[in-house]
N, C-alpha and C positions, 0 to 999 in steps of 0.2 A: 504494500500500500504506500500512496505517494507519503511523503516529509511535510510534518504541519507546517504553514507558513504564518506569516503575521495574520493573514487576513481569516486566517482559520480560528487564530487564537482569538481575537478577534470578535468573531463573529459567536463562538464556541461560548462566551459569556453573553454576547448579545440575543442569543435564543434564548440562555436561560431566565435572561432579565427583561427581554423585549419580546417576550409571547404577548401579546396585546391584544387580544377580544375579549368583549364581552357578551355575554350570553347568558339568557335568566327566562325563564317561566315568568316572572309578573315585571322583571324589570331590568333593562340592561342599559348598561352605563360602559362607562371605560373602565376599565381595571388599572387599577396604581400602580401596579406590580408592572405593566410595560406598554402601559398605554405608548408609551416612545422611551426609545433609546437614543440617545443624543451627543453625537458622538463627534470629533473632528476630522477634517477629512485629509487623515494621512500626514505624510511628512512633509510635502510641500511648504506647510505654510512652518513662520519661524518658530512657533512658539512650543510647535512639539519638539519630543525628545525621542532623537533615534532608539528604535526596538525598545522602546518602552512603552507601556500600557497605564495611565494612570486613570479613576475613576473612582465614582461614590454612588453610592444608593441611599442617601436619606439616612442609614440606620448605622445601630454599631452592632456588634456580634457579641455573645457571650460564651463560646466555646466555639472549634474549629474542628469538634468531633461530629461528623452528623448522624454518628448511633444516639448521642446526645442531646440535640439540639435540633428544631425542626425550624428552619429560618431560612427563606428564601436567599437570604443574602448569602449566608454560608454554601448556600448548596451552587453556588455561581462558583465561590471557589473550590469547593469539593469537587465541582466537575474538571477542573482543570490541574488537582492534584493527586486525587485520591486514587483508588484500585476498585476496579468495577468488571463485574463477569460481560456485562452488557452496557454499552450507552446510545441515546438516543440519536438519530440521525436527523437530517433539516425538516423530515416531515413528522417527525417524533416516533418511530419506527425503531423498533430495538434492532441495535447490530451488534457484531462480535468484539469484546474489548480483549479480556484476556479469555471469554471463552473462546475456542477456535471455531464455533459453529455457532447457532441458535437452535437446541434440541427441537426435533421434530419425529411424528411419527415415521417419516418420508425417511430420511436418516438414522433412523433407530436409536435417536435420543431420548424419548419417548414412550413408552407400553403402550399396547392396544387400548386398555383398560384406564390409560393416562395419568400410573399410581406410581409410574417410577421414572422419574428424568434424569439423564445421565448426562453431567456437563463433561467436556473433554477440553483442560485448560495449555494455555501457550506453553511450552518449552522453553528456555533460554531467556525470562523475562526476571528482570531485577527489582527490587524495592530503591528508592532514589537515595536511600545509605548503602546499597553496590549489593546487600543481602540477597539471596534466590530465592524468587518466588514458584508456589508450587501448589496442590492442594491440599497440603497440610494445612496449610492459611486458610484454604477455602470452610477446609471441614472447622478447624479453629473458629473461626468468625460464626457460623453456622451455632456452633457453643456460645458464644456471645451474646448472640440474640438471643436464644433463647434461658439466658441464665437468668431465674428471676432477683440479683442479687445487683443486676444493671439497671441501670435508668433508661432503658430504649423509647426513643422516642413511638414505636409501634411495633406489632408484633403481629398484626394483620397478615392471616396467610403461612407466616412461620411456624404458627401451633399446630397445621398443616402436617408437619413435616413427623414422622413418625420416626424414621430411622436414617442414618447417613453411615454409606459404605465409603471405603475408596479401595478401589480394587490396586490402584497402583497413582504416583506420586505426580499424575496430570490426571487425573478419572473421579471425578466425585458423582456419585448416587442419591439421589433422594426419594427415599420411600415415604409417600403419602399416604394419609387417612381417606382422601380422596382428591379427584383432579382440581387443582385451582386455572382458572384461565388467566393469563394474565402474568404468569410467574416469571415470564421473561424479561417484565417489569419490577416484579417483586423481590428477587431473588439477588441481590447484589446487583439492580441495573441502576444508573445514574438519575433517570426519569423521578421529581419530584424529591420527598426527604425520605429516601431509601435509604439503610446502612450500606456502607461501605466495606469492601474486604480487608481486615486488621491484617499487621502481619504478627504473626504467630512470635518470631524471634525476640522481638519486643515487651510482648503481652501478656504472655502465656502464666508469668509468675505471679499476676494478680490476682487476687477473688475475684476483684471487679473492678470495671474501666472507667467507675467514676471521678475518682479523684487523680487518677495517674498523671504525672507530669506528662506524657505521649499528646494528652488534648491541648496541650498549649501550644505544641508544634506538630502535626502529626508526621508522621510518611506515609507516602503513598506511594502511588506509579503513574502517575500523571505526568503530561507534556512538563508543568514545571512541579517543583519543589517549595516547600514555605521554608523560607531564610529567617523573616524576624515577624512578631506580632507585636508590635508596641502599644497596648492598652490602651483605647480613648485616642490614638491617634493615626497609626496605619497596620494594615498586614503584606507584607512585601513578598513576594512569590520569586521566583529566578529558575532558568533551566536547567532540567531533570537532566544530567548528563545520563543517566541509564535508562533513559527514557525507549524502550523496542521499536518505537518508529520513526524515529529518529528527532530530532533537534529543530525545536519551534526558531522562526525568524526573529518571533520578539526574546528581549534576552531576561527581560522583567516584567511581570505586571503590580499596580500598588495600587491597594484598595485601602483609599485614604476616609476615614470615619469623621462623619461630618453626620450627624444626627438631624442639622434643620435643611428644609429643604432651599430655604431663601439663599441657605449661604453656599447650597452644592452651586444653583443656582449663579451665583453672583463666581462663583471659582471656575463655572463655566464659560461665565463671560469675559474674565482676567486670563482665560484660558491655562488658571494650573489644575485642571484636571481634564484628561481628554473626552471621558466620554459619564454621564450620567446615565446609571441604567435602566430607571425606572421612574422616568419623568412622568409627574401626574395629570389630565385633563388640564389642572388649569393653570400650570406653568406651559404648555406646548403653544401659544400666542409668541410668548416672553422668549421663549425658546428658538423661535423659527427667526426673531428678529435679531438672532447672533451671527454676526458675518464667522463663514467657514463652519459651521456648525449643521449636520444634516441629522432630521430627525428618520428612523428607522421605526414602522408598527406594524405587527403581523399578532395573526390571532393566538390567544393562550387558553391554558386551562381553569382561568379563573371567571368565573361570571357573578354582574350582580344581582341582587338579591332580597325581598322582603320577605321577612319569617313569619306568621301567625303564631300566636299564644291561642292554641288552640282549648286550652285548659279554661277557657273563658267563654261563658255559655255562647255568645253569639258567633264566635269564630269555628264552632264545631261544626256549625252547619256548612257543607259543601257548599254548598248555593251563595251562601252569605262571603265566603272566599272566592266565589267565582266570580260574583257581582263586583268584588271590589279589584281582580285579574283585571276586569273590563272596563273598569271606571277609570283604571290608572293610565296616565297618558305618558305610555315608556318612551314613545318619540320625542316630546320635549322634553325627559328630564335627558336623554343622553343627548339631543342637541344642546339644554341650555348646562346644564351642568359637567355633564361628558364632552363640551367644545366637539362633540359631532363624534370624537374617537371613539368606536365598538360597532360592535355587530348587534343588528336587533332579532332575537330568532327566539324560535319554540320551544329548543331543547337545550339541558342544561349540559350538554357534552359538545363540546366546542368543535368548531370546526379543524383548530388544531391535533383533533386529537384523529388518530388514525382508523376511529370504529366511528367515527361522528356520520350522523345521518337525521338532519335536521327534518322535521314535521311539517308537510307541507301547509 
């Protein structure tokens, strides 16, 4: 497979922060999360800095583990350092990371019966401290999630898992209680705040992965590596020299924490940060009126949203939730509040998503 390049890198946190639709049953608006990604355009101009990546999302982060912490921001950099059996491709499509395949019945990854999936992982891949990766790690991890003695963010699908062989040192088995669909995603794929594959080398000594020094800086197998997290003010990424497919164009990315949005804002416009990832509805005005600065929105898995308190006599009644589906005028609140950004649709499974099939 070809050598990531900048625009890979790039782009690689721009899907995970500038998934941008919105989609709702009573209401849809833009989604905060990537209504726009707002980025500069490239080296050309002076103010950027060769093969460096710098940028903000609004937020700060509170751990760098994502068995820990379930934070969109984090998972932008978890995709770009961590170890994963599967990651998503541009259409959200699971493909092979260090599995070598995507188990299928067609391939014999698979049982007829759909209770036993067999991954078969890379050969010759390293952890970004030079260590060999393998699936001892896999099966490890595998123990991790489900150790009730961890703080896992979810566990959805993993309680699934009945039994784990490894026949040999690339081969892991999972005997299920029954088939999950979907596991290609569930299962150590990058898609949302999945756990990540730990490595064993590291971990292995702990009861549990709460308090370990390893969340402050993890390793992984990612294009880059995290070098420093400095608390309340950046976390600085650089590349994975062991990286298996070789050596990204940029040589750094820095996700500098900037909590208000005025002030990612205004750093955008002083241009010291290259790209915001997660520009809201209604900075994208302020936004487009930055010379060099191009906004980027494609659809995501987030949509908005009005809940009923159904536990409240009048709201039980269907009818009475339906009247009020009908009464609500979801076109102007995503014109005047959504600044026009989202998709207005029936279903609440986005068009980003690769089973979406909107109601006509």
């Amino acid at each position: 497979m070809r050598t990531p390049s900048f625009a890979d890198a790039a782009e690689l946190i721009r899907k995970r922060c500038g998934n941008v639709a919105r989609a709702g049953t009573l209401v849809a608006m833009l989604c905060a999360l990537g209504a726009a990604s707002a980025t500069a355009q490239g080296t050309r101009h002076p103010w950027t800095i060769p093969h460096v990546l710098r940028y903000a999302t609004a937020q700060d982060i509170s751990s760098l583990n994502p068995h820990l912490e379930q934070q969109l921001t984090l998972a932008y950099m978890s995709s770009l350092t961590m170890a994963w059996l599967t990651k998503t491709d541009a259409r959200n499509r699971a493909t092979p990371e260090l599995a070598t395949v995507i188990p299928t019945q067609a391939n014999g990854g698979i049982s007829k019966d759909g209770k036993t999936i067999t991954y078969h992982v890379r050969r010759g891949v390293k952890w970004s401290d030079g260590e060999a990766f393998d699936a001892d790690d896999v099966a490890f991890s595998i123990g991790v999630v489900l150790n009730p003695a961890n703080n896992e963010v979810s566990r959805d699908g993993w309680d699934l898992i009945q039994k784990v062989d490894e026949p040999d040192k690339y081969t892991i088995v999972l005997h299920m209680k029954q088939p999950l669909a979907g596991f290609e995603y569930a299962f150590f794929g990058s898609a949302g705040a999945n756990p990540c594959v730990l490595p064993k080398h590291l971990l292995a000594q702990y009861p549990s992965i709460n308090d370990v020094p390893y969340n402050a800086l993890p390793v992984g197998i990612g294009p880059f590596k995290y070098a420093s997290w400095k608390r309340g003010e950046s976390v600085e990424m650089v590349r994975n020299p062991f990286y298996f497919r070789g050596q990204p164009k940029l040589e750094r990315v820095v996700f500098k924490v900037i909590p208000d949005r005025n002030t990612v804002l205004t750093q955008l416009q002083t241009h010291e940060i290259d790209m915001w990832a997660n520009a809201s509805a209604n900075f994208v005005p302020r936004i487009r009126a930055i010379s060099g600065v191009t906004i980027a929105s494609q659809p995501s898995y987030f949509f908005g949203h009005l809940d009923f308190n159904v536990q409240r006599p009048a709201m039980r009644d269907p009818a009475v939730r339906q009247a009020l589906r009908l009464a609500t005028d979801r076109r102007t609140i995503l014109d005047k509040i959504g600044h026009g950004l989202g998709i207005l649709q029936e279903s609440m499974i986005s068009p980003a998503n690769p089973y979406h099939h909107d109601v006509p």
